[in-house]
C-alpha positions in Angstrom: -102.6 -22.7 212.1 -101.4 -20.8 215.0 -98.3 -19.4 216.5 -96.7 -16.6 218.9 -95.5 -13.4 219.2 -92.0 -13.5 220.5 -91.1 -9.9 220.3 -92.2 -6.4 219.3 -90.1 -3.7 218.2 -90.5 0.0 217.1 -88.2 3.6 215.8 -89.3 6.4 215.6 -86.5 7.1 214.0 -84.5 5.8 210.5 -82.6 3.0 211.8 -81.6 -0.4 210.2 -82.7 -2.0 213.6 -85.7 -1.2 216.0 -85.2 -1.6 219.7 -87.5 -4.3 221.9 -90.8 -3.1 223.3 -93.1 -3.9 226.1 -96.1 -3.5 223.5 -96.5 -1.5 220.7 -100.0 -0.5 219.5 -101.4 -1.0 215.8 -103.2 1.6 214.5 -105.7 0.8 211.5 -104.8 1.4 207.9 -101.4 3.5 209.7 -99.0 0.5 211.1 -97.3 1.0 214.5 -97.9 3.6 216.4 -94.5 6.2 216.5 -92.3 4.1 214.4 -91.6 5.7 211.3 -92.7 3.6 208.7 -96.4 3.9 209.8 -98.1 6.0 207.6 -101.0 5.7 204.8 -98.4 6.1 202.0 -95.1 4.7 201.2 -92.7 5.7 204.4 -89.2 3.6 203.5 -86.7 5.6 201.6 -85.8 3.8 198.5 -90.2 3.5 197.7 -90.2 7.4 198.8 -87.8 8.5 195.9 -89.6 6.1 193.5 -93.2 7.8 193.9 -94.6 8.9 197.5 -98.2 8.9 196.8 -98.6 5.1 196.5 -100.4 3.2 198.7 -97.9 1.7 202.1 -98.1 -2.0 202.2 -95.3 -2.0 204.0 -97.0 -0.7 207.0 -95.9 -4.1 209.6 -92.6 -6.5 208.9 -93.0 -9.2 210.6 -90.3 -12.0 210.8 -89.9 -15.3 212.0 -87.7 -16.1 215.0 -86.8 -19.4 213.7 -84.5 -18.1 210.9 -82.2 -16.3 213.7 -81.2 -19.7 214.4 -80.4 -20.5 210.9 -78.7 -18.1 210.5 -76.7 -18.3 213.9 -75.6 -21.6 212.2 -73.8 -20.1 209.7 -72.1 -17.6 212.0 -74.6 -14.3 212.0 -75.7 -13.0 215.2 -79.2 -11.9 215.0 -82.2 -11.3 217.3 -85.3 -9.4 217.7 -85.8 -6.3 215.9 -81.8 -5.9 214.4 -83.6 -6.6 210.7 -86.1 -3.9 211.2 -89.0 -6.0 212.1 -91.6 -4.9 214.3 -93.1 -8.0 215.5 -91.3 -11.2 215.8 -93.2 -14.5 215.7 -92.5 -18.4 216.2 -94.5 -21.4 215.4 -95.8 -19.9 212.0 -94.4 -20.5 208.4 -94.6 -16.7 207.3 -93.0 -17.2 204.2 -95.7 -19.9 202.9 -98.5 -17.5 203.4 -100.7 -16.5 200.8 -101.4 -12.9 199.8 -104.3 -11.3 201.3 -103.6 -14.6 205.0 -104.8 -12.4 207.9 -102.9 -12.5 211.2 -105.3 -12.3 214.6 -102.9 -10.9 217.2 -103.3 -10.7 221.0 -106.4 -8.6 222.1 -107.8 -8.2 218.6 -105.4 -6.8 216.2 -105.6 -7.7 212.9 -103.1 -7.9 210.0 -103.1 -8.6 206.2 -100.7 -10.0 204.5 -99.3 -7.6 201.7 -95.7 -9.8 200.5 -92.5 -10.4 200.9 -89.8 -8.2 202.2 -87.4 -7.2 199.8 -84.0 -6.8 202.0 -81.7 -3.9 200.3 -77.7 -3.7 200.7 -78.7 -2.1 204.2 -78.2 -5.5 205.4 -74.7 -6.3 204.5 -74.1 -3.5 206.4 -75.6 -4.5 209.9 -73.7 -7.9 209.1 -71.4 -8.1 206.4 -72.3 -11.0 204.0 -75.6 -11.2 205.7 -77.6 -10.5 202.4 -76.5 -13.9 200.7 -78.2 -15.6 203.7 -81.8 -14.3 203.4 -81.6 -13.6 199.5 -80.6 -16.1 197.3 -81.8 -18.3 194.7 -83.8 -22.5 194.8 -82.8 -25.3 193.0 -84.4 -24.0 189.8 -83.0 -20.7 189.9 -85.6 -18.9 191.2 -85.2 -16.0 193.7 -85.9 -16.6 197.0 -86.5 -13.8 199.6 -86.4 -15.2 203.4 -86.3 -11.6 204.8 -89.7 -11.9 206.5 -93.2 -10.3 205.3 -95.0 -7.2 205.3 -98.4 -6.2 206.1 -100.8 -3.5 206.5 -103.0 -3.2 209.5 -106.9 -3.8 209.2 -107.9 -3.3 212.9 -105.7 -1.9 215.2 -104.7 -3.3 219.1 -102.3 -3.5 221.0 -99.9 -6.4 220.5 -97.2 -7.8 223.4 -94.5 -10.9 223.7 -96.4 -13.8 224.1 -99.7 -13.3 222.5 -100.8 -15.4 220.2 -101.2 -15.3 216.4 -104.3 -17.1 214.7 -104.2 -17.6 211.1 -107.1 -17.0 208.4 -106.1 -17.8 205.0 -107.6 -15.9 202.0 -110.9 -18.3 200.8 -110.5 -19.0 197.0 -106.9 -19.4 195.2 -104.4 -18.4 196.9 -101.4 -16.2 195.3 -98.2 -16.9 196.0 -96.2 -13.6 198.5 -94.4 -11.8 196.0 -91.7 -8.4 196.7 -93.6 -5.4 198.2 
């Protein structure tokens, strides 16, 4: 299973959206390199308030460019980086990864999977009404986030549009991605 890195995107600064990049640069068990989620421990907000010491496993979003077009059907105007996401990928079912999948990456950066991105009210902000369209519930009621995934960085490297993505899925049973 394979796919491509469509986009890259970083902040140094809190921001709903992170602007395009040339590259940006992974740095091991940190995240990417100046943007302001990178750090050993918890760096968004709302995971701040609730206790700062725990571990980040937020330290990558990654999303897939294929649900800017579903959404784009249903009249939101989305593209690379305006949900946050530092690295934008096509060709690859994020969502239907398993905990623990790793994610080879250009010249040698490596990612784990960590879970599911949990999308906050933040969003109906950026788009009003967008929140409905990447959080919402199956046929059986169950919740279903489509918000992308997060990860935490197990070799760093320096990843750029157009690199490709190889994955390695986790050997034994594979857990379903739950929130992070």
């Amino acid at each position: 299973m394979s796919g491509r890195v469509t986009a890259v995107s970083s902040n140094g600064e809190y921001s709903f959206s992170k602007p395009n990049r040339d590259s940006i640069r992974l740095l091991a068990g940190l995240g990417v390199e100046g943007d302001v989620h990178a750090g050993v421990t918890v760096r968004h907000r709302s995971r701040v308030a609730q206790d700062p010491t725990r571990p980040n496993l937020r330290q990558v979003h990654l999303m897939h460019e294929e649900l800017f077009a579903e959404l784009g059907e249903a009249g939101f105007e989305v593209g690379p980086g305006d949900l946050g996401e530092n690295i934008t990928t096509r060709g690859l079912d994020l969502l239907g990864l398993p905990t623990g999948t790793l994610l080879r990456l250009g010249g040698g950066a490596v990612l784990e999977v960590t879970g599911l991105r949990n999308p906050c009210q933040r969003i109906d902000a950026f788009r009003d009404g967008l929140l409905k369209q990447v959080v919402g519930r199956d046929q059986e009621g169950n919740l279903v986030r489509r918000a992308g995934i997060m990860s935490v960085v197990r070799e760093g490297g320096v990843v750029r549009p157009g690199d490709a993505v190889e994955v390695e899925l986790p050997s034994g049973a594979h857990r379903p991605l739950e929130r992070v």
